[in-house]
C-alpha positions in Angstrom: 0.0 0.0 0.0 1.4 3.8 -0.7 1.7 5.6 2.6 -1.2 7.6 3.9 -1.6 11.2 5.2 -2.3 11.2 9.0 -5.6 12.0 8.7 -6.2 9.2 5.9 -4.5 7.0 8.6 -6.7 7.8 10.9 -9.7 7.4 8.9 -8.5 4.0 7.9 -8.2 2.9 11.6 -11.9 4.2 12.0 -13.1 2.1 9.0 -11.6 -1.1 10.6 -14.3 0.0 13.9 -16.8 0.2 11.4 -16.8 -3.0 10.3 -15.2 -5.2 13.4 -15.8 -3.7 16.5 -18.0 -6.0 18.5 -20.8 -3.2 18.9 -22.1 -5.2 15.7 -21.8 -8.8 17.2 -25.3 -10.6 17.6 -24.8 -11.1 21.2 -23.9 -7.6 21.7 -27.4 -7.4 20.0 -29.0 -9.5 22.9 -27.6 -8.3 25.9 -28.5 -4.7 25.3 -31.4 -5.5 23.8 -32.5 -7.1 27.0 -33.1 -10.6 24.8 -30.3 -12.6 27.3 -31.4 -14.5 30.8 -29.9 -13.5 33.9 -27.7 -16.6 33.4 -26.2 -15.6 30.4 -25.8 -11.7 31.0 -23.9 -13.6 34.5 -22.0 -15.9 31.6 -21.2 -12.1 30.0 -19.8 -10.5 33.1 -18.1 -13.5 34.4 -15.7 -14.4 31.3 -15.5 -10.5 30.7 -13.7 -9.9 34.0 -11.3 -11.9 32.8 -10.6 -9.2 29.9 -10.9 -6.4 32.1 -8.2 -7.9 35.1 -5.6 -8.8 32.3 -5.6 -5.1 31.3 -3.5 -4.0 33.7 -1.0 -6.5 33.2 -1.0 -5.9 29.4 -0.2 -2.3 30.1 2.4 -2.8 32.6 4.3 -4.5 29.7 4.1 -2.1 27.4 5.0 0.7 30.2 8.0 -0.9 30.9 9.4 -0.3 27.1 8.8 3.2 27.0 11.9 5.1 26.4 11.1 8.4 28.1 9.4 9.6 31.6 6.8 11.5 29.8 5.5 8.7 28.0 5.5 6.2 31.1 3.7 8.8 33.1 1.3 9.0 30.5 1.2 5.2 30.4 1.2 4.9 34.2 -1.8 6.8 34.6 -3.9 3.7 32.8 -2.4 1.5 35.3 -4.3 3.5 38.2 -7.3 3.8 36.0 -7.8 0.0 36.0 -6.0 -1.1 39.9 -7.4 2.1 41.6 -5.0 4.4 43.8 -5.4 2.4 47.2 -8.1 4.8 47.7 -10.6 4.8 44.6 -11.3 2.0 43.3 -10.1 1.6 39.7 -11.7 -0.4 36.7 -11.0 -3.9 37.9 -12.9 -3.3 41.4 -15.7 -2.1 39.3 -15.9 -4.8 37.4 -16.4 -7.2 40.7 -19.0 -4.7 41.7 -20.9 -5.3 38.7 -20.4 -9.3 39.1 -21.4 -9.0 42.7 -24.5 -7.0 41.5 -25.6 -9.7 39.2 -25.4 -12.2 42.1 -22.1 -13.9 41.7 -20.0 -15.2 44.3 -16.5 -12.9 44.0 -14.5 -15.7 45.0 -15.5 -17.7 42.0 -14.9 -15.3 39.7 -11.6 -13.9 40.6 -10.8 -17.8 40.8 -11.4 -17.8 36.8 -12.5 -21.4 37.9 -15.7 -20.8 35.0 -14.1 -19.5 32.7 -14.3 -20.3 28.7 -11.1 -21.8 27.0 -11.8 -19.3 24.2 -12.0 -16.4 27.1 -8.5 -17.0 28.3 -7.2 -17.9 24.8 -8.1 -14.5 23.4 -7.1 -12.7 26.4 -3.7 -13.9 26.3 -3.4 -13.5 23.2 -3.4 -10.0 23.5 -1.1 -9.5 26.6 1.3 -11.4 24.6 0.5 -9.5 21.5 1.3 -6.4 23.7 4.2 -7.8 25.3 6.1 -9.2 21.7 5.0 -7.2 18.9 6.9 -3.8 18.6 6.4 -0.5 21.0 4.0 1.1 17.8 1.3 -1.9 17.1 1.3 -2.4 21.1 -0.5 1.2 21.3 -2.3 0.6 18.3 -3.9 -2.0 19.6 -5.1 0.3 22.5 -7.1 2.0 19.6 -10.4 0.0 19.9 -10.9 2.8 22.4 -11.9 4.9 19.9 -15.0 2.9 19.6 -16.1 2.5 23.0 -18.3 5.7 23.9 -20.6 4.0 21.8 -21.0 0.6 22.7 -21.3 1.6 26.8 -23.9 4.0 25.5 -25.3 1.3 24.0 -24.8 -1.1 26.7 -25.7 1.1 30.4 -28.9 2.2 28.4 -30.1 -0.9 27.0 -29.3 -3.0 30.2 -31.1 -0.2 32.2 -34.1 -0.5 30.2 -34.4 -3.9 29.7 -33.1 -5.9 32.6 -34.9 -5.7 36.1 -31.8 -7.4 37.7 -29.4 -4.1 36.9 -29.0 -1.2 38.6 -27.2 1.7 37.9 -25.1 1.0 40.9 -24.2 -2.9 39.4 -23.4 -0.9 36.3 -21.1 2.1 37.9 -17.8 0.5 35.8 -19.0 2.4 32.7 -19.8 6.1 33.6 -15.6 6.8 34.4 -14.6 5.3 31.1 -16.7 7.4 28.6 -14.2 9.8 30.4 -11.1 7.9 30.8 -11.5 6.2 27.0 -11.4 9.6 24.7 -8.0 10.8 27.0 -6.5 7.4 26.2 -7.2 7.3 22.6 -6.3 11.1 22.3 -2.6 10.2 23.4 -2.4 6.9 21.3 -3.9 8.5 18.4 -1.4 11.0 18.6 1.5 8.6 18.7 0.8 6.6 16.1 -0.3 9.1 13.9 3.4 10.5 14.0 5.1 7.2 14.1 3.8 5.2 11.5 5.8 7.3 9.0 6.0 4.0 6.3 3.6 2.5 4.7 4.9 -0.8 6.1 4.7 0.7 9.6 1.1 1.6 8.8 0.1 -1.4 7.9 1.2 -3.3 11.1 -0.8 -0.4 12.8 -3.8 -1.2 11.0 -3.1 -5.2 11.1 -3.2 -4.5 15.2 -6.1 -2.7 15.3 -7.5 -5.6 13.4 -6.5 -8.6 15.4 -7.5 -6.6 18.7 -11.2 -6.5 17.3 -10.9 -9.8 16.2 -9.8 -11.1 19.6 -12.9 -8.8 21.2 -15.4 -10.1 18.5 -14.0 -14.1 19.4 -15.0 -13.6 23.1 -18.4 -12.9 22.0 -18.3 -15.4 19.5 -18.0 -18.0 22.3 -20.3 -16.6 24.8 -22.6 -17.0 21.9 -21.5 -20.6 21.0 -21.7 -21.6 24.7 -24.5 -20.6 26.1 -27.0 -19.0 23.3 -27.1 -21.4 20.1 -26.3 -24.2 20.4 -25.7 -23.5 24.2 -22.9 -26.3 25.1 -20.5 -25.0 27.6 -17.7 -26.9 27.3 -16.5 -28.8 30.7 -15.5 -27.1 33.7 -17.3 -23.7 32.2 -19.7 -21.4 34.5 -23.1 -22.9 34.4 -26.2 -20.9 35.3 
């Protein structure tokens, strides 16, 4: 491919989100739509933790290769976004909130005891992505933040409406990230808009922001497989 402008790149990242951001997964579909049973929105929350814990990790790798203080202490500050400050409570606490809300035992799911294969495939997948592949398509792969106001929109609203099980309290992860997300991607967008100065090193940004919506849109896939149609968990897996 010839090299793009940076605003060409840019508008070829946010045609990838058009077509493969999970927002347009039929079990995204359901659970906003209020069409899932308390079992499997439970089944949605439980595997998803597993996502939302392995964050932190996946950034702690990628802070540890940044060359300059500015950058880690940009980096840094997504680290206490997701572990909390030892006073607030950051993303991953949330996320048990919401768990606990929907009436499962915390021990269980911080054990990952129910979790899918596909779940912890997908999710390693992309720490290790993060961890191997070089400093640029580790921040790209960040970029599915772009995305997200939407699909929480989508999501708090939806659930809200449609479930009598969830409160705005069970959903109280979402309302800091529709904050939190647009400073992320401002900074990533940023960086890889000036650093992907090749057309080969914009199309291994591009390639990264397509395997991290592939990875998001597998999670669902299984959720879907395992406990929608045809609905067979596989052994071992959460049952409601």
């Amino acid at each position: 491919m010839s090299i793009l402008s940076p605003d060409g790149l840019e508008a070829a990242l946010r045609a990838i989100g058009e077509e493969r951001y999970h927002i347009h997964h039929p079990f995204h579909h359901m659970l906003h739509g209020g069409k899932l049973t308390k079992g499997q929105v439970q089944a949605w929350a439980l595997n998803r933790y597993y996502y939302q814990a392995s964050i932190p990790a996946k950034d702690a790798s990628l802070l540890a290769r940044l060359p300059t203080p500015e950058l880690r202490r940009e980096w840094r500050r997504r680290l206490v976004d997701h572990d909390g400050d030892g006073v607030h409570p950051g993303g991953v606490e949330r996320w048990l909130a919401l768990t606990d809300g929907l009436g499962l035992d915390r021990y269980h799911v911080v054990s990952l005891e129910g979790l899918l294969p596909a779940t912890r495939f997908a999710v390693d997948a992309y720490v290790r992505f993060v961890r191997e592949k070089t400093l640029l398509e580790a921040i790209a792969s960040s970029l599915t933040e772009m995305f997200s106001p939407n699909i929480i929109s989508q999501r708090v609203s939806g659930m809200l409406r449609n479930y009598d099980f969830v409160t705005e309290q069970t959903l109280a992860y979402f309302t800091p990230r529709l904050t939190q997300a647009p400073q992320d991607v401002a900074f990533a967008l940023s960086y890889v808009k000036e650093h992907a100065d090749t057309a080969e090193r914009q199309e291994q940004v591009l390639a990264a922001l397509r395997f991290k919506c592939d990875l998001l849109w597998a999670q669902l896939d299984a959720l879907h497989f395992a406990y929608v149609a045809p609905g067979l968990p596989p052994p071992g897996a959460f049952r409601p």
